[in-house]
HTML snippet that shows the backbone in 3Dmol.js (N, CA, C, O; Angstrom):
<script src="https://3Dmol.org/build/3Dmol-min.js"></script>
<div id="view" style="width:600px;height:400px;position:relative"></div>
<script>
const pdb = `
ATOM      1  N   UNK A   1      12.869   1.398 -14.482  1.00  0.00           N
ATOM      2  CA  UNK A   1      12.929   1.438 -15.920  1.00  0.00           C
ATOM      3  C   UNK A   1      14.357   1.561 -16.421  1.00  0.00           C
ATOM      4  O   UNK A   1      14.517   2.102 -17.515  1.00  0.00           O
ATOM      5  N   UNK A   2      15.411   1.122 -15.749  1.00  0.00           N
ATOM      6  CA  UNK A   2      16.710   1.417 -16.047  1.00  0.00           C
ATOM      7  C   UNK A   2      17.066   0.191 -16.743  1.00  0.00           C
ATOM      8  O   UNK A   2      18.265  -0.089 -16.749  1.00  0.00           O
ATOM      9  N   UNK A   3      16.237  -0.613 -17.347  1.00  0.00           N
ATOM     10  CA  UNK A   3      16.682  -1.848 -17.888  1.00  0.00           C
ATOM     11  C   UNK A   3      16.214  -1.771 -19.383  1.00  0.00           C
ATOM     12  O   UNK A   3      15.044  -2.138 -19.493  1.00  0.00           O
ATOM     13  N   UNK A   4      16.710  -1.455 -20.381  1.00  0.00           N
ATOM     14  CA  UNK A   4      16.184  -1.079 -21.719  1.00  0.00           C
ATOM     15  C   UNK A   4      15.185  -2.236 -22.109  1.00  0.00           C
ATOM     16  O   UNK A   4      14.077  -2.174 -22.642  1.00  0.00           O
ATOM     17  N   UNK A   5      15.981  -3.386 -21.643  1.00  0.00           N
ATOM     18  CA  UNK A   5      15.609  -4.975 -22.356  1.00  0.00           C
ATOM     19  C   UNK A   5      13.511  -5.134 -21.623  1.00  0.00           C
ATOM     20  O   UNK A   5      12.578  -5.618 -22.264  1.00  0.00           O
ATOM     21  N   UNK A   6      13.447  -4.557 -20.240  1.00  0.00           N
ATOM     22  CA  UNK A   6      12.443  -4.842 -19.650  1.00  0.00           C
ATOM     23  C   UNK A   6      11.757  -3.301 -18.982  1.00  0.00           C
ATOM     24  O   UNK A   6      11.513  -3.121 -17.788  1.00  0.00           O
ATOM     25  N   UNK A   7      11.598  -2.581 -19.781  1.00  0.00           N
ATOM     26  CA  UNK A   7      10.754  -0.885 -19.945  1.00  0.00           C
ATOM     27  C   UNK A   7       9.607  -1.375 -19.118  1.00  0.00           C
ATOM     28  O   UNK A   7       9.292  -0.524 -18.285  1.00  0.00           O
ATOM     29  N   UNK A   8       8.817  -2.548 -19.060  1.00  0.00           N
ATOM     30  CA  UNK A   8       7.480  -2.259 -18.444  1.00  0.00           C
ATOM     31  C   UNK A   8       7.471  -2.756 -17.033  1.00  0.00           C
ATOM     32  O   UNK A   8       6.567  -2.424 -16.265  1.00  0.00           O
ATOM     33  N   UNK A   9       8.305  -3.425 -16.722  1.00  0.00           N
ATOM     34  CA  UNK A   9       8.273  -4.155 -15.543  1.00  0.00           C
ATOM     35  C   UNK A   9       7.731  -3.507 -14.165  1.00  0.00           C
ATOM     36  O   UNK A   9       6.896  -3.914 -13.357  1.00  0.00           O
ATOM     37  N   UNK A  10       8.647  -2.169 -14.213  1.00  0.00           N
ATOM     38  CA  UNK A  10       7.786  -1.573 -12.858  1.00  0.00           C
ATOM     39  C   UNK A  10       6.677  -0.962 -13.396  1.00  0.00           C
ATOM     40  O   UNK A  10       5.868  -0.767 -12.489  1.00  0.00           O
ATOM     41  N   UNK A  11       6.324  -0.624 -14.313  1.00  0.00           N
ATOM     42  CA  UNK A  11       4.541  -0.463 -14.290  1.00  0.00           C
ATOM     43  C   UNK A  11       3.628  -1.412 -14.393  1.00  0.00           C
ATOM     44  O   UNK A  11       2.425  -1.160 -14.335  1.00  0.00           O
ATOM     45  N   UNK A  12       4.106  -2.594 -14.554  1.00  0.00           N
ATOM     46  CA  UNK A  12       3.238  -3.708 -14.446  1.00  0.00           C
ATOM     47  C   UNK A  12       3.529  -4.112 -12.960  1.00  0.00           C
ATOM     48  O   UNK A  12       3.150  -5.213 -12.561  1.00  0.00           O
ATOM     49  N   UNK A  13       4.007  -3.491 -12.366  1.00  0.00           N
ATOM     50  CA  UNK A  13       4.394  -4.072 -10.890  1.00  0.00           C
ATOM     51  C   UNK A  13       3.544  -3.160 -10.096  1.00  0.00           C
ATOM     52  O   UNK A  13       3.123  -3.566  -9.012  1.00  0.00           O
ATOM     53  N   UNK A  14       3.195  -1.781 -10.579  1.00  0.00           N
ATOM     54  CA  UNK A  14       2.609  -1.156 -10.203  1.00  0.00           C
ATOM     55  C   UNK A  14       1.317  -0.892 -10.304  1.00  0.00           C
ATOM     56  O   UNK A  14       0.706  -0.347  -9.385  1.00  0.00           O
ATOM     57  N   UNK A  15       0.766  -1.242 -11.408  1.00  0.00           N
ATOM     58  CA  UNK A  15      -0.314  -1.450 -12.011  1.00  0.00           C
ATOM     59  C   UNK A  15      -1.172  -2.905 -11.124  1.00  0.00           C
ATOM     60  O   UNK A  15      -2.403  -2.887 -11.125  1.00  0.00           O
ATOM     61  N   UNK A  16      -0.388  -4.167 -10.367  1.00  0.00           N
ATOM     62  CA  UNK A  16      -0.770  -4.646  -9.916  1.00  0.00           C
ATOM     63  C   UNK A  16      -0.906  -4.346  -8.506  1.00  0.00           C
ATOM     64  O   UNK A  16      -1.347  -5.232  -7.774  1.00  0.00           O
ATOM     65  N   UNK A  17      -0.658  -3.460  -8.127  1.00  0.00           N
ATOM     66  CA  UNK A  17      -0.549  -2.747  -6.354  1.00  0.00           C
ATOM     67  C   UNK A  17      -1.393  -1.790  -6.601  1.00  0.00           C
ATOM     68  O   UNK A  17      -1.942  -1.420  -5.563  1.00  0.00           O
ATOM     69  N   UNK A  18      -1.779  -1.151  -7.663  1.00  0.00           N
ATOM     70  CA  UNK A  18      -2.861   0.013  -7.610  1.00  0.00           C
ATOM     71  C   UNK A  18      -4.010  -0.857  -7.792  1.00  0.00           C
ATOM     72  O   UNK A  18      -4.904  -0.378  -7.093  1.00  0.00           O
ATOM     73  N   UNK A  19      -4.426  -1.892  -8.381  1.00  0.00           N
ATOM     74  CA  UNK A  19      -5.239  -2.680  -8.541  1.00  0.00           C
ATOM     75  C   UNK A  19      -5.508  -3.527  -7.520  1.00  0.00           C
ATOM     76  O   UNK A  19      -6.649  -3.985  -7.461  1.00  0.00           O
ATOM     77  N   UNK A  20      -4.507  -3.915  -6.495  1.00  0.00           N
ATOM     78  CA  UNK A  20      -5.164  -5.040  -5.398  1.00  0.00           C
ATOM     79  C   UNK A  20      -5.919  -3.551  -4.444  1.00  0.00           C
ATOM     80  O   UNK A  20      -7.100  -3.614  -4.100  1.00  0.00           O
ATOM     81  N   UNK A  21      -5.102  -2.365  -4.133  1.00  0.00           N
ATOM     82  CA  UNK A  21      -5.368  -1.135  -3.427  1.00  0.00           C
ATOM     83  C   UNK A  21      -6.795  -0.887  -3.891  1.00  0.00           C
ATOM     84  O   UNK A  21      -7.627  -0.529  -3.058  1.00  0.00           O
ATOM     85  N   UNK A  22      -7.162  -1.069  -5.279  1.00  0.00           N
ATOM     86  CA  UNK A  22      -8.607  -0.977  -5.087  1.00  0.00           C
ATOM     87  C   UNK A  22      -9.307  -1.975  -4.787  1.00  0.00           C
ATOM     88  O   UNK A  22     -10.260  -1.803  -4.027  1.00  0.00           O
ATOM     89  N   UNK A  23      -9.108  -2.876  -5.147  1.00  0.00           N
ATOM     90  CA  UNK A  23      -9.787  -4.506  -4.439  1.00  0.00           C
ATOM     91  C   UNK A  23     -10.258  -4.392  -3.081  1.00  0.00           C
ATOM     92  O   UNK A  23     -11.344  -4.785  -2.655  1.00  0.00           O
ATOM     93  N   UNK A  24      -8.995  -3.600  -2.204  1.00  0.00           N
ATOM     94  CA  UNK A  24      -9.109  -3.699  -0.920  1.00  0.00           C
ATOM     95  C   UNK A  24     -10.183  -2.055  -0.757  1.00  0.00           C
ATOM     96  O   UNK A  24     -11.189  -2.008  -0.049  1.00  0.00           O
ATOM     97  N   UNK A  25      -9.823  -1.243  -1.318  1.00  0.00           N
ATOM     98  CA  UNK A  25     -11.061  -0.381  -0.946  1.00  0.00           C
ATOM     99  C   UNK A  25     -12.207  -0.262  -1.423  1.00  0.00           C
ATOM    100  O   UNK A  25     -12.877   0.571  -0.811  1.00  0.00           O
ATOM    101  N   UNK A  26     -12.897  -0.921  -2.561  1.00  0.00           N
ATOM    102  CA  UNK A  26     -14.097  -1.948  -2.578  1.00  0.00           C
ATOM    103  C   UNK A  26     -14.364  -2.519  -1.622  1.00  0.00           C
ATOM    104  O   UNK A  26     -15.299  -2.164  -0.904  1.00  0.00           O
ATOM    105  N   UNK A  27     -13.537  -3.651  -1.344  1.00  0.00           N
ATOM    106  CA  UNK A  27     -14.438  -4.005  -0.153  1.00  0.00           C
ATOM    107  C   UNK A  27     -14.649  -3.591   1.403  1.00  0.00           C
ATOM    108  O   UNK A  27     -15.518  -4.003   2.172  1.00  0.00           O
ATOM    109  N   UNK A  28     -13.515  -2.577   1.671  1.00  0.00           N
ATOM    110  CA  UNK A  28     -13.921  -1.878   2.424  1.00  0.00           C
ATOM    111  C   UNK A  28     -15.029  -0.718   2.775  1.00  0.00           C
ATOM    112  O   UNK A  28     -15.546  -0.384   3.841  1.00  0.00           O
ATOM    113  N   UNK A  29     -15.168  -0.269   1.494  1.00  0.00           N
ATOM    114  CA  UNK A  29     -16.440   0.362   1.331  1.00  0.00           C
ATOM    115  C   UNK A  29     -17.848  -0.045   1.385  1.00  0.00           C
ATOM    116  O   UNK A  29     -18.744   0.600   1.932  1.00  0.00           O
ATOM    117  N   UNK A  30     -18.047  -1.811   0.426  1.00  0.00           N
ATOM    118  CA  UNK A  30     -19.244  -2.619   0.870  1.00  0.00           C
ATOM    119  C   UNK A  30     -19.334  -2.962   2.053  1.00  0.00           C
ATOM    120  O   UNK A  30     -20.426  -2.921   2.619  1.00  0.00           O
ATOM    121  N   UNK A  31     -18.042  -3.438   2.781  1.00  0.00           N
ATOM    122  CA  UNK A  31     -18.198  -3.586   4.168  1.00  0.00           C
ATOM    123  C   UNK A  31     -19.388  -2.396   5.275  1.00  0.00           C
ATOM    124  O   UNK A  31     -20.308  -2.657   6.051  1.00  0.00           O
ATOM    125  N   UNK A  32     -18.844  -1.273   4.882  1.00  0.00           N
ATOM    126  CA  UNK A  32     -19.252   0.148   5.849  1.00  0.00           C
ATOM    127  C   UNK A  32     -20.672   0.390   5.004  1.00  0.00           C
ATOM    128  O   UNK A  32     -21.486   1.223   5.401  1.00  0.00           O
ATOM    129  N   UNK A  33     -20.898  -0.410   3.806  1.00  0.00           N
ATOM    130  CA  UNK A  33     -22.351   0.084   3.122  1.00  0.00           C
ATOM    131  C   UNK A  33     -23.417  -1.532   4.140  1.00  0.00           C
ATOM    132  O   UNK A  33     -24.610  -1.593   4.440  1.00  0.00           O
ATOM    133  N   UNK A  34     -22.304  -2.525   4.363  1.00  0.00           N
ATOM    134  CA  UNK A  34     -23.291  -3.496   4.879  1.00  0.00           C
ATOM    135  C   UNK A  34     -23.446  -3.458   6.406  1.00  0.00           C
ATOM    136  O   UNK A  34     -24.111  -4.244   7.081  1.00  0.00           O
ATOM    137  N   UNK A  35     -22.615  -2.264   6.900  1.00  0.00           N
ATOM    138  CA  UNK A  35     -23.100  -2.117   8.496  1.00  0.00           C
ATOM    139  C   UNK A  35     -21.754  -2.426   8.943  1.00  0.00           C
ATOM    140  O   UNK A  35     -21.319  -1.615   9.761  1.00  0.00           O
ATOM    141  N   UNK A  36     -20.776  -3.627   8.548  1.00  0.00           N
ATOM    142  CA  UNK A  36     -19.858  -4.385   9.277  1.00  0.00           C
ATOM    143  C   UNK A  36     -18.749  -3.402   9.538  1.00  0.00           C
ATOM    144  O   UNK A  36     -18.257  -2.707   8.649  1.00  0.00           O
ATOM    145  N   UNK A  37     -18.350  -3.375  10.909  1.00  0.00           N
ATOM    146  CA  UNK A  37     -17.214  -1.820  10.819  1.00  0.00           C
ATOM    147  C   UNK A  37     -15.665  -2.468  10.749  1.00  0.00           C
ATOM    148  O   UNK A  37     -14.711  -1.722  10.530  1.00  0.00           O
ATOM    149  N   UNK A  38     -15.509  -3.730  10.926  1.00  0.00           N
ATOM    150  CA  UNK A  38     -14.315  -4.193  10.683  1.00  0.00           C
ATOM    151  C   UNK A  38     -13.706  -4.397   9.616  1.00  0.00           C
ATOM    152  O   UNK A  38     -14.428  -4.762   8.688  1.00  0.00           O
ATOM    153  N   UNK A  39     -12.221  -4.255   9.321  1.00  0.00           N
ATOM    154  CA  UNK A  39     -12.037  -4.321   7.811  1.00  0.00           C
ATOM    155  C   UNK A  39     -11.708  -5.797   7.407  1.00  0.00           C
ATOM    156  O   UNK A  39     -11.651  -6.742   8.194  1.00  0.00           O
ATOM    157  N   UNK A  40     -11.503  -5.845   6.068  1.00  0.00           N
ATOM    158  CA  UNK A  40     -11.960  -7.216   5.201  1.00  0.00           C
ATOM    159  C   UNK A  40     -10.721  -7.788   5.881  1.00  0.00           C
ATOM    160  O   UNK A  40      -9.811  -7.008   6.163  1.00  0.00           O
ATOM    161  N   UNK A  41     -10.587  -9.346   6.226  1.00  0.00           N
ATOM    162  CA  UNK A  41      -9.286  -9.838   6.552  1.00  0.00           C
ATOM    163  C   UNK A  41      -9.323  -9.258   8.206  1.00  0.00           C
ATOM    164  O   UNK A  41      -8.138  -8.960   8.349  1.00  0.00           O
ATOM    165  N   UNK A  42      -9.795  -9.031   9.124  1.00  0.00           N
ATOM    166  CA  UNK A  42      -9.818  -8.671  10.470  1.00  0.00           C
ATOM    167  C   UNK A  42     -11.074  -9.546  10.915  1.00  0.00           C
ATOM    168  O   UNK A  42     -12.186  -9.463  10.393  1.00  0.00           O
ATOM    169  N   UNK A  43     -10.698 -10.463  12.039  1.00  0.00           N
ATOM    170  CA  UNK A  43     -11.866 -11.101  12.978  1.00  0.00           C
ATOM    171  C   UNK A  43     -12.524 -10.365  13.656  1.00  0.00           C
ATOM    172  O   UNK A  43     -13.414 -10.818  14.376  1.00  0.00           O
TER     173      UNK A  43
END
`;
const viewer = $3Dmol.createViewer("view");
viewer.addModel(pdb, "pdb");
viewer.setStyle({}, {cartoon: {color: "spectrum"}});
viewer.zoomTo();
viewer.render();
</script>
């Protein structure tokens, strides 16, 4: 936030990493609710 001109940038940067972080633990969670013990993206 050291850039007056662009205040939101790292919370919109962050806001998109807390958001894929839940993406990915959604589906890690349906995964372990559908039996499958491997995680999403693993053969």
């Amino acid at each position: 936030m050291s850039d007056p001109d662009q205040p939101y940038g790292i919370l919109t940067a962050e806001a998109t990493r807390l958001m894929e972080e839940c993406q990915y633990t959604c589906e890690v969670i349906h995964q372990v609710i559908s039996g499958s013990r491997s995680p999403p993206g693993v053969l």
